[in-house]
C-alpha positions in Angstrom: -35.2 19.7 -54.2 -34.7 21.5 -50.9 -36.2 25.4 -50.5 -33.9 27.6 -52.2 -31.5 24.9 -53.5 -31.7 26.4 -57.5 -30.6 29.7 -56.1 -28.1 28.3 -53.7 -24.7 29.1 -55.8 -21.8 28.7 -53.2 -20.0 25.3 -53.1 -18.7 23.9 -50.0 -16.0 21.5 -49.9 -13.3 19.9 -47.9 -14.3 20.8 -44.7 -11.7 20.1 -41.5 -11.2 18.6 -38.9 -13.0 15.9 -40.1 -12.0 12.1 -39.3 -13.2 9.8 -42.6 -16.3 12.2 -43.2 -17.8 12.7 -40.2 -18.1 8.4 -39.1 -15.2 9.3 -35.9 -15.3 12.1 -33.9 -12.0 14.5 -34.2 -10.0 15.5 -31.0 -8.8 18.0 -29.4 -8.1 19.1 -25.6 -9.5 21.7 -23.2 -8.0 25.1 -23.9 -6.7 24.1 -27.5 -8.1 26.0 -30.4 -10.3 24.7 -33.5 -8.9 25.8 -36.6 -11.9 25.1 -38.8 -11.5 25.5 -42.7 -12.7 25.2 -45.8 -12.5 25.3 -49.2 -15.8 27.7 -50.5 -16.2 29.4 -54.2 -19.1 30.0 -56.5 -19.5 31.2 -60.6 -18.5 34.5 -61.5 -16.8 37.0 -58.9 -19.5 37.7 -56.3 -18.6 38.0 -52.6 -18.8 35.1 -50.6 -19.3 35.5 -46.8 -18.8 32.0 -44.5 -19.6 31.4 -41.0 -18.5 28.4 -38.5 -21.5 27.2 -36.7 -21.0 25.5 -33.6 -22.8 24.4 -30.3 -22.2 22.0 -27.3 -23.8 18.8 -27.6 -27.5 19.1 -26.5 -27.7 22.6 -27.1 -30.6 23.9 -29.2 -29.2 27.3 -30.9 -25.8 27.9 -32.6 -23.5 29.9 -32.3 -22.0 31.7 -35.5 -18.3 33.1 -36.2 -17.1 34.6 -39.7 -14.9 32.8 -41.2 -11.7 34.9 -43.0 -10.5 34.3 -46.5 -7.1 33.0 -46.8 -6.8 33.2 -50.3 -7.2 30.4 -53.3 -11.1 29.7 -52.0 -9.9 28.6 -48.5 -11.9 30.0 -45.4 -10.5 29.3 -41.8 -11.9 30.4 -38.7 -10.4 29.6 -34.9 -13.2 28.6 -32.1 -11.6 28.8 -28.4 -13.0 24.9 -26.9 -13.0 25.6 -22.8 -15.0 22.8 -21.7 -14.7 18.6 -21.9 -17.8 18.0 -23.6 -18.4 17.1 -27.4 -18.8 20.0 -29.5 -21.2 20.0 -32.9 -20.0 22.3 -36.4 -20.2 22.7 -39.6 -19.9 25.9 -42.1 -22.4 27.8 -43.9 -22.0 30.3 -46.8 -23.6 32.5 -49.3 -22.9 35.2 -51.5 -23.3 38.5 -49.8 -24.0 41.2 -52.7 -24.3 43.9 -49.7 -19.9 43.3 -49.6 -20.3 42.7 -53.5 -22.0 45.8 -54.2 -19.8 48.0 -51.6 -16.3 46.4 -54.2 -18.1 47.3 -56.9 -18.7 51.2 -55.8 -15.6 51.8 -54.9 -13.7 50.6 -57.5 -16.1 53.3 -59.7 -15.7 55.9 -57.8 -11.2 55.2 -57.9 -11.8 55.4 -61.9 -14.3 58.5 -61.9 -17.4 56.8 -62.9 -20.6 58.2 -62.2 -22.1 56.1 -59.2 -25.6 57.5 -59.3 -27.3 54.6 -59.7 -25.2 52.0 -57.4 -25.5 54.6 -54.3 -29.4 53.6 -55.0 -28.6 50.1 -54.7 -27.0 50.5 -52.0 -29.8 52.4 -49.8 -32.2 49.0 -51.1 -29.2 47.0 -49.6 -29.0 49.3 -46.5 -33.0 49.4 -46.2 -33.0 45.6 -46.2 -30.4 45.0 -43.6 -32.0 47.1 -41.6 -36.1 45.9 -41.8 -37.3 49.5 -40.6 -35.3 48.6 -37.0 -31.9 50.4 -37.6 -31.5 54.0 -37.5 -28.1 54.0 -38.7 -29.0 52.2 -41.5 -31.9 53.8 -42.3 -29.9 57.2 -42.0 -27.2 56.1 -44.5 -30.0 54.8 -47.0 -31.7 58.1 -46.7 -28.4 60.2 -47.9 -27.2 57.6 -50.9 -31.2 58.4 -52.3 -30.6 62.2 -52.3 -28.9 62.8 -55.3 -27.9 66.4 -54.4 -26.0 65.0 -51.6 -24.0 62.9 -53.9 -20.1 64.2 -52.4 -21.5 63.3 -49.3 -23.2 60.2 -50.2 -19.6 59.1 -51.8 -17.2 60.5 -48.9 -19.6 57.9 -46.7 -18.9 55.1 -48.7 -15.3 55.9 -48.7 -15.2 56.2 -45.3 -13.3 53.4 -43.1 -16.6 53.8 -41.2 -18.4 52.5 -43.8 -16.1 49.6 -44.6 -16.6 48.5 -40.9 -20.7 48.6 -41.6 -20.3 46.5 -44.6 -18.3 43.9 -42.8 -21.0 44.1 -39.4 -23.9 43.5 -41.4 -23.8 40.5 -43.7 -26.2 40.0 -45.9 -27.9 36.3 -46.6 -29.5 35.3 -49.2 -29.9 31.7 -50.2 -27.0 30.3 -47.6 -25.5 27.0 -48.4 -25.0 24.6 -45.5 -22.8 21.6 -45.7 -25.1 18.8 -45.0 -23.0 16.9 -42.1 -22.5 18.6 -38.1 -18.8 17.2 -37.7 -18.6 16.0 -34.3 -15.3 17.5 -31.7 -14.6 15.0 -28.9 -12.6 17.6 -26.3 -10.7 15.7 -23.8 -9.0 16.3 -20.9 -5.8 18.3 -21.2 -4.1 15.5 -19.2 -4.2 13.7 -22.3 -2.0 16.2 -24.5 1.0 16.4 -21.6 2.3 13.3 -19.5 5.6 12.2 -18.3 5.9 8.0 -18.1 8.5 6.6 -15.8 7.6 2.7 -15.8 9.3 -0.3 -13.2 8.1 -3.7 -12.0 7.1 -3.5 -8.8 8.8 -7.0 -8.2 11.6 -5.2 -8.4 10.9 -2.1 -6.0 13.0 -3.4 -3.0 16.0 -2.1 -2.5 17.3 -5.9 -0.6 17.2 -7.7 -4.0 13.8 -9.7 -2.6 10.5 -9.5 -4.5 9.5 -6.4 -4.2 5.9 -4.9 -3.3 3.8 -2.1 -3.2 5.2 -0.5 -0.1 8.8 -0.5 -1.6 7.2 1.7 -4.2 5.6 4.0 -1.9 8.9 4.5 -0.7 10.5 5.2 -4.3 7.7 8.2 -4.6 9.8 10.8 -3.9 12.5 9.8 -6.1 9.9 9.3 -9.1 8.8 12.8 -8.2 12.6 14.4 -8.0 12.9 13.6 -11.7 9.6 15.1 -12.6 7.2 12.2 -13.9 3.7 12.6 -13.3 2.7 8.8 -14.7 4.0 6.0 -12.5 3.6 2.7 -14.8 3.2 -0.6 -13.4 3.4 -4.1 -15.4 0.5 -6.1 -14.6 -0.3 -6.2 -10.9 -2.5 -9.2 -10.7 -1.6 -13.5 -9.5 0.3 -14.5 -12.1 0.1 -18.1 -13.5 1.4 -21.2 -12.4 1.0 -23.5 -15.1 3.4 -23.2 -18.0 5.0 -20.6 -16.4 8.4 -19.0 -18.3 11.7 -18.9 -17.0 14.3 -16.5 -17.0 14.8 -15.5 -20.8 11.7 -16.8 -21.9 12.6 -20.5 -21.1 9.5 -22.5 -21.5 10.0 -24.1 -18.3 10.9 -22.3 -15.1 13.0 -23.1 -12.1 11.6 -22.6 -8.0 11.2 -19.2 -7.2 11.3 -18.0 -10.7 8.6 -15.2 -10.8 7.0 -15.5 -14.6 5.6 -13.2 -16.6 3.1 -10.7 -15.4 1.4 -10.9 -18.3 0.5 -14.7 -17.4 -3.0 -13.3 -15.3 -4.2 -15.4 -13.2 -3.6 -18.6 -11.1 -5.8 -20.3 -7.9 -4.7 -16.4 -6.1 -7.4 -14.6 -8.2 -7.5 -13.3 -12.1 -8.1 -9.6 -13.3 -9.8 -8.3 -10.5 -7.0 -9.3 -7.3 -3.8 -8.4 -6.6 -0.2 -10.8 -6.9 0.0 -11.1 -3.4 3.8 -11.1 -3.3 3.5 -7.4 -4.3 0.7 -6.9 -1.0 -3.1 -6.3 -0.4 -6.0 -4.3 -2.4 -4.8 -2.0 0.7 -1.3 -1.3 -0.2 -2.5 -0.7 -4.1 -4.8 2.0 -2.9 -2.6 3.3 -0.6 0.0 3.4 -3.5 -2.5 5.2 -5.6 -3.6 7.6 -2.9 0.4 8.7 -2.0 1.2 8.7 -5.7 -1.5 11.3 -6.2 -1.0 13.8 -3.1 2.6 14.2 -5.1 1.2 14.5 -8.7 1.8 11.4 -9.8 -1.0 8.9 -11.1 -0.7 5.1 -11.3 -1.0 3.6 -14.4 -2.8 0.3 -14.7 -1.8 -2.6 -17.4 -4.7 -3.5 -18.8 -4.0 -6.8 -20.2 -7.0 -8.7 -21.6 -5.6 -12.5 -21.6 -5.1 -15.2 -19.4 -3.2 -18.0 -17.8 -4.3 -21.6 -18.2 -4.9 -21.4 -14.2 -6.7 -18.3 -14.6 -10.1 -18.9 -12.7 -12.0 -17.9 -16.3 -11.0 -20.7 -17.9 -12.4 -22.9 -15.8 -15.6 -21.0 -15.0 -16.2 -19.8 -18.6 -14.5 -22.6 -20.9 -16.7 -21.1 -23.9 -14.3 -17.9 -23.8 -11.6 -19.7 -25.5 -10.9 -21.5 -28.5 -10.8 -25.3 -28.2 -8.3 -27.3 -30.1 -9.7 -30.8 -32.1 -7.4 -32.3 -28.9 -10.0 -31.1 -26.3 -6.7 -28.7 -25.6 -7.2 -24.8 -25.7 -5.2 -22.5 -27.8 -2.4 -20.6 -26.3 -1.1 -17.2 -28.0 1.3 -17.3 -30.8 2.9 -15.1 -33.3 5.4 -17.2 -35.3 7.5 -18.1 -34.5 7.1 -17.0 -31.1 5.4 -18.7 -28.5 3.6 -17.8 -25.9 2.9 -21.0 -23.8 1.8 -19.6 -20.4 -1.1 -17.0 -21.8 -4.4 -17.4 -23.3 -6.0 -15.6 -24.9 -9.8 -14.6 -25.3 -11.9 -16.3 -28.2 -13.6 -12.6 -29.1 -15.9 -14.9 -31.8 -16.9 -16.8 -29.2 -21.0 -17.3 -29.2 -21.3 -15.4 -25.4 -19.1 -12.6 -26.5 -21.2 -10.0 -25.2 -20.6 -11.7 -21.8 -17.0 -11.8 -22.6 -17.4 -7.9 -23.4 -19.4 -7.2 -20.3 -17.2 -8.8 -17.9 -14.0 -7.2 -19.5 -16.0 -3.7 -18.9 -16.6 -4.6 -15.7 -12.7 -5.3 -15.1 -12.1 -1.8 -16.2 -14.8 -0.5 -14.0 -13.8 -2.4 -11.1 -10.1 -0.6 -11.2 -11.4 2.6 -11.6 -13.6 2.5 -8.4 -10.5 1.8 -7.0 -8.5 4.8 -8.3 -7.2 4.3 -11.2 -7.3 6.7 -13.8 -5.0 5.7 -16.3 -4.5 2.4 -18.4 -2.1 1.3 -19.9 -3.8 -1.3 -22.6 -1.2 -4.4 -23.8 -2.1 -5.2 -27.3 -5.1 -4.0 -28.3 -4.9 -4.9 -32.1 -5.3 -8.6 -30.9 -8.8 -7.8 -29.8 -11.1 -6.5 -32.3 -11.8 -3.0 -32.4 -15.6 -2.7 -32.4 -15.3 -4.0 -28.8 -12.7 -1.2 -28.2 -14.9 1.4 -29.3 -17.7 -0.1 -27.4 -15.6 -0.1 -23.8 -14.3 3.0 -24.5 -17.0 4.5 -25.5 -19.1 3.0 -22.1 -16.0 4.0 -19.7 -16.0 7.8 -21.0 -19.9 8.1 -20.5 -19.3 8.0 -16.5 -15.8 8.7 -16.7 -14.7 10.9 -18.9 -11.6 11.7 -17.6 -9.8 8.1 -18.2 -7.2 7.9 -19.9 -5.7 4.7 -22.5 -2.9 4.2 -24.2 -2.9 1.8 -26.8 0.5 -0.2 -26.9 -0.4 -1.2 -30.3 3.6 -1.2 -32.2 1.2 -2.6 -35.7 0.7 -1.6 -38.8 -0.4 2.3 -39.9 -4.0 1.3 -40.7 -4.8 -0.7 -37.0 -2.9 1.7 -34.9 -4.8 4.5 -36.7 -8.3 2.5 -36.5 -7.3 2.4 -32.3 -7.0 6.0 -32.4 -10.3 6.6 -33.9 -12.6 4.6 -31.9 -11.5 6.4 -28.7 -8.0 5.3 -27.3 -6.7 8.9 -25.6 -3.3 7.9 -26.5 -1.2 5.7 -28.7 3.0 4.1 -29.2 4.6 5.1 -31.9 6.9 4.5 -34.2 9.4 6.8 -32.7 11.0 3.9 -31.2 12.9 3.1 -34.4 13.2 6.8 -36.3 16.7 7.0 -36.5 18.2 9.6 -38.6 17.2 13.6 -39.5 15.0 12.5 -42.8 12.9 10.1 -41.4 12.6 11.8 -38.1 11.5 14.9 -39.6 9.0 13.0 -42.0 7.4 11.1 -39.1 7.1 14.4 -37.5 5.3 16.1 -40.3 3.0 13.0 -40.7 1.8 13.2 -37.6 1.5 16.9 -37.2 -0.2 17.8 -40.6 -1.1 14.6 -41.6 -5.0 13.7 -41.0 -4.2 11.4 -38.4 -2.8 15.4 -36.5 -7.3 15.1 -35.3 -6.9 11.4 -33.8 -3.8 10.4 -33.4 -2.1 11.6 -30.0 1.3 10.2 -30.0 3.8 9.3 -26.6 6.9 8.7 -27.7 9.2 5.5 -25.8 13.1 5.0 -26.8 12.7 1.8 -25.6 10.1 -0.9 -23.6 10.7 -3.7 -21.7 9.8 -6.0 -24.8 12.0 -3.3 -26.7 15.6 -2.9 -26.9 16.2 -1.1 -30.3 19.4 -2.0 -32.1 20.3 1.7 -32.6 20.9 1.5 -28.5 22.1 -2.2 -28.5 26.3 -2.2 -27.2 25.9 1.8 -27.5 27.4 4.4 -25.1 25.2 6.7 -22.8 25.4 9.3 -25.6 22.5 7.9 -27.8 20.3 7.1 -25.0 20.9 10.9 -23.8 19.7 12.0 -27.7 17.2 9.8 -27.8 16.0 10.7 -24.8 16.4 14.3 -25.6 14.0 13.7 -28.8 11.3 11.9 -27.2 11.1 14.4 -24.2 11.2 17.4 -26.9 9.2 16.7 -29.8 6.1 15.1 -28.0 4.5 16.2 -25.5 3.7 12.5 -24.6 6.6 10.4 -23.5 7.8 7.5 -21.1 10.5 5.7 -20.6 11.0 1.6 -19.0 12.8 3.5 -16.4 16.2 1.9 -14.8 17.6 0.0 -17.5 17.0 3.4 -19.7 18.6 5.6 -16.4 21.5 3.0 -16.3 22.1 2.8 -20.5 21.5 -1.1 -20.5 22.8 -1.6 -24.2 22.7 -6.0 -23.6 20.8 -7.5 -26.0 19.2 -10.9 -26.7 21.8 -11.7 -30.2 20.3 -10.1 -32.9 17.0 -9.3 -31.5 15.6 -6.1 -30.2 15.1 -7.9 -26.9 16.5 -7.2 -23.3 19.1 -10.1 -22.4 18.4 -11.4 -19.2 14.7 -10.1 -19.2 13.3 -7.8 -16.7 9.7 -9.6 -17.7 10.5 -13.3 -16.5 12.7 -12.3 -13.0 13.3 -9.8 -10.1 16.4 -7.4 -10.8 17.9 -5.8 -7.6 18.6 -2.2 -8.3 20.2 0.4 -5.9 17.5 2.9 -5.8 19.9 5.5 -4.1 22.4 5.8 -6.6 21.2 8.2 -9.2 23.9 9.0 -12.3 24.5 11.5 -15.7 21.7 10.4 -17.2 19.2 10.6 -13.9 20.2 14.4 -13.6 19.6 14.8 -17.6 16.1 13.1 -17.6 15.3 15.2 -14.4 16.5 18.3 -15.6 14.8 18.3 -19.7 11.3 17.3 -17.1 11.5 20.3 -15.2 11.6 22.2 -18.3 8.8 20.4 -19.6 6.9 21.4 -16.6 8.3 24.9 -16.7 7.9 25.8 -20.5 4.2 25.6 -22.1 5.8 25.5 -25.7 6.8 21.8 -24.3 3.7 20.8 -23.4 2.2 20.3 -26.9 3.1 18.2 -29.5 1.5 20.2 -32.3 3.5 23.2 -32.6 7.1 22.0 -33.6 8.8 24.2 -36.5 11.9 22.4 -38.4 14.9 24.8 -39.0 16.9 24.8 -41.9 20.5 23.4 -41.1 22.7 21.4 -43.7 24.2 19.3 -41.6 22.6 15.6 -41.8 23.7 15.0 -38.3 22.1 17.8 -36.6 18.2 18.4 -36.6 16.7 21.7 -35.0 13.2 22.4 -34.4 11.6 25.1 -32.9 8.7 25.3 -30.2 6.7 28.3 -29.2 3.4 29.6 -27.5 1.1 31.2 -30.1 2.2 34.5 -28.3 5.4 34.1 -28.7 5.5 34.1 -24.8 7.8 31.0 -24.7 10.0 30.1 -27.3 12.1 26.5 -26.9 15.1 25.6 -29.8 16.0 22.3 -29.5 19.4 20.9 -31.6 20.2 17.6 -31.6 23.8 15.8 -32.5 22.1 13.2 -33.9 26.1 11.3 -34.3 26.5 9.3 -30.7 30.2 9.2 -32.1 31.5 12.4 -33.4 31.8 15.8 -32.9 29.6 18.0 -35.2 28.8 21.6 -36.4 26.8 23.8 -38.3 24.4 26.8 -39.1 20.8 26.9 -37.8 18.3 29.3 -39.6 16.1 30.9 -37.5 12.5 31.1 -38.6 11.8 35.1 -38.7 8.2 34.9 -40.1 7.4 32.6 -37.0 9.2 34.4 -34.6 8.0 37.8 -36.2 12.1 38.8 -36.4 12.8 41.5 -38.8 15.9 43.0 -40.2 17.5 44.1 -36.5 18.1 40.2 -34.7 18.9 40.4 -31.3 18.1 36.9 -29.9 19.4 35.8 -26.5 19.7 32.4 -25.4 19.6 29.9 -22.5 20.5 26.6 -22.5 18.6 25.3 -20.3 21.2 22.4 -19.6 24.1 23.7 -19.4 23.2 27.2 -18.3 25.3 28.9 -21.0 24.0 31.8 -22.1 24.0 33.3 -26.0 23.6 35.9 -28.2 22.4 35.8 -32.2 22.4 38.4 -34.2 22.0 36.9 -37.6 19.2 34.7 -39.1 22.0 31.9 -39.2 24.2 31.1 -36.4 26.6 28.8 -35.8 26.2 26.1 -33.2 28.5 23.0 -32.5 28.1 19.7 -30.5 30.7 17.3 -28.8 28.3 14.5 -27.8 30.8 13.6 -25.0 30.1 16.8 -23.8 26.4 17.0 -24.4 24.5 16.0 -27.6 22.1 18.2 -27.4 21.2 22.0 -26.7 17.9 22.7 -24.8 17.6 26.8 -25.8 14.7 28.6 -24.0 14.8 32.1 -26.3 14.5 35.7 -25.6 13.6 37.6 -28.4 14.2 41.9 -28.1 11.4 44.2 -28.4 13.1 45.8 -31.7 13.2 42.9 -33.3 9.4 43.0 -33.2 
């Protein structure tokens, strides 16, 4: 038994943010605040006082802030986090019978009892807090003892003064503190807000030859028009020879055919060179460097597999699994095959050189300016090796950034999350309607997964044509487009065939006909259309509006209409306020009544509420808690409001 543990009363539970007790760190970014709670009671109906301790990792002394009762035995308290380091808390507590004594007075005094004795306990109380240092103290214990002074003694306590002293000076006996220091990992704020526009550089040149990395120098400016700051590229490296695909997938290809990117590696170099139809080391750099002076940064595919000709497999044979024919094991999953890649034998017995050299890949990309990877399917490697690269990277280079393309089931994708990936797909791509759109939204918002779980949201992938866009009109890419750019803070786009509505599916898959991934498409990179001014103009409002910029702070309204979802976004100072609606019905015209949320916006009776749709440029006025609002989708299937709320509605 610990000192003081048979007179320690309070009870500590449920502390937050916590990821599975403590074993993962949560997250959060620069500038966010920590909303720490928990749930804290004791017997009887003493007082109980709570503070947050908290200090940067390595530092020796904490730092303590009162935590505020927010009724049924919950305690919160908000800690501002300004710097990328990890952060250490937990939550003490105790009964304070200074504050339980000072209820008990004046309650007495409101019913005309004689308080004699409790302004006695009280100077003990003030006479302890103080410890002979405090004058103020000493001065107030020095009036509750005279008990010819007793109006004066009780007009003190009475005082709002006094109420102020009581809540300055807590009074500890016998804290309680909850045995685990929950660990904060603060990341970048890069990794709350980013804007993906992805192409295959095969298929930068405006000619219709194979593209390279100077043809997407020279599409820079038109990335940057449309307000993306994350340029992603396929997989740049040689690609393979042997067993190469043809167009569609065909398990044999024809001359010239280009195969898959994802097929790393031939006699040109693996992981750590360049294809050199898309250029030299040089070009990539320069790419990077260009990219940069205009805000954008390249994304890196970091692909972990190989092609049969991929100078691994001949040089470390023991990385892959061998078949009883002597052959090795390509990837599968069944019934799809994938003849021209494979993969890494993660049991094999030299997997920590397996996990050193794939380390060193990383490495080796990031000395050449690469900041942010893109990582293909990293629930087919197993996780502990995740969390160990990750980990590794973030100790010199804290600042990198990976997103885990990992379309699996809850529990992997979550796991991925935990051990470190900065971002992660989601399941966005096939929310369809207002109820489960809503309820994915709440999960990951308020869910637990809200302190590891960053989503960026993709209508669509080059391995992803949903059906809901399959043989549609540019109406439902505009919605979903609308959605994704709207309710996450996090989103991308597989760029042209998204700009140009490509609806042509593979029959009854949710596959691209006439694949992007197995051959060079010629696109005129001049025209730009509808859609291109749409996806340009909800970025720039992204940029502009800080309620955009967070994926944390969206507020469902209340409409009947099953076809029309509204959700509000705001700055916690109600500086920026952004109503999005969304006709949610490619097809048909719809209408309906949108609530406004008055205790969020801090409305009251008198609304006076003007609006700017920042599409359209209309400009509205509400002055009702419910309004009316109607959308053609041939017009526009969504509304973009930036709000404007009146001072006397305050």
């Amino acid at each position: 038994m610990t000192k003081n543990q048979g007179q320690s009363r309070v009870i500590i539970e449920n502390v937050q943010p916590q990821v599975d007790g403590g074993l993962y760190p949560a997250k959060r970014t620069v500038g966010e605040m920590l909303e720490v709670s928990a749930d804290i009671f004791a017997d009887g109906h003493d007082h109980i006082r709570a503070d947050v301790l908290y200090k940067q990792e390595g530092e020796k002394e904490w730092t303590r802030k009162g935590m505020t009762h927010r009724g049924n035995d919950t305690y919160t308290c908000a800690i501002q986090l300004d710097k990328q380091v990890n952060y250490l808390f937990t939550v003490e507590a105790w009964i304070d019978h200074f504050e339980t004594w000072y209820d008990g007075i004046i309650k007495k005094i409101n019913a005309n009892i004689d308080v004699t004795l409790e302004l006695r306990e009280g100077a003990n109380y003030l006479k302890e807090l103080s410890g002979g240092s405090n004058k103020d103290l000493e001065s107030i214990a020095t009036l509750f003892e005279d008990k010819k002074k007793s109006k004066e003694s009780i007009s003190k306590v009475t005082s709002s003064s006094f109420s102020d002293l009581v809540h300055k000076y807590p009074l500890r006996h016998f804290e309680t503190r909850y045995p685990t220091e929950f660990v904060i990992k603060v990341e970048s704020s890069r990794t709350l807000f980013t804007t993906w526009y992805e192409l295959f550089p095969r298929s930068a040149s405006s000619t219709g030859k194979h593209g390279t990395f100077q043809d997407v120098i020279k599409l820079l400016p038109r990335i940057e028009s449309m307000g993306f700051d994350v340029l992603y590229l396929p997989p740049i490296h040689p690609i393979g020879k042997v067993n190469r695909k043809g167009g569609n997938n065909s398990t044999t290809s024809k001359p010239g055919e280009p195969g898959s990117p994802w097929a790393i590696g031939s006699d040109e170099g693996g992981h750590k060179a360049v294809h050199p139809e898309l250029g030299t080391m040089a070009d990539y750099k320069k790419l990077i460097s260009e990219a940069k002076a205009r805000g954008i940064d390249i994304a890196l595919d970091l692909a972990f597999q190989c092609a049969p000709d991929h100078p691994y497999v001949k040089e470390h044979p023991e990385w892959f699994r061998q078949r009883p024919d002597g052959s090795i094991q390509y990837a599968e999953n069944p019934p799809k095959k994938y003849q021209d890649i494979y993969p890494f034998d993660f049991e094999c017995k030299d997997w920590k050189g397996l996990w050193e050299e794939l380390k060193s890949v990383t490495l080796f990309w990031i000395e050449n300016g690469v900041t942010i990877f893109r990582v293909d399917n990293p629930h087919t490697k197993p996780i502990p090796f995740w969390e160990w690269m990750i980990t590794e990277i973030h100790k010199v280079h804290p600042d990198i950034i990976f997103l885990a393309e990992a379309f699996t089931r809850p529990k992997v994708m979550s796991s991925l999350a935990k051990v470190g990936f900065n971002q992660s797909y989601t399941y966005f791509t096939w929310r369809v309607g207002k109820g489960e759109l809503i309820e994915y939204m709440n999960e990951l918002v308020h869910g637990s997964s809200r302190n590891y779980f960053r989503p960026n949201f993709w209508p669509n992938t080059p391995d992803i044509l949903p059906f809901h866009l399959q043989h549609q009109s540019e109406n439902i890419f505009i919605l979903r487009l609308a959605l994704a750019a709207t309710m996450s803070s996090n989103y991308g786009i597989y760029g042209p065939p998204y700009e140009m509505c490509d609806n042509d599916p593979v029959p009854g898959r949710e596959e691209y006909n006439n694949s992007e991934k197995y051959e060079v498409k010629k696109y005129d990179w001049k025209r730009t259309n509808r859609m291109t001014d749409i996806i340009t103009i909800l970025n720039k409002a992204r940029k502009e509006h800080r309620a955009l910029q967070s994926t944390w702070n969206i507020h469902f309204c209340a409409m009947e209409n099953p076809n029309l979802i509204a959700y509000i976004k705001c700055t916690p100072d109600l500086s920026d306020i952004i109503l999005t609606v969304v006709n949610l019905d490619p097809h048909n015209k719809h209408q309906g009544y949108v609530q406004l949320p008055k205790a969020l916006l801090g409305l009251g009776d008198f609304i006076n509420v003007k609006l700017n749709d920042l599409v359209t440029g209309e400009w509205f006025t509400w002055t009702q808690e419910w309004n009316y609002v109607e959308l053609e989708p041939n017009r526009m299937p969504f509304h973009l409001f930036e709000l404007k709320i009146h001072e006397s509605n305050m």
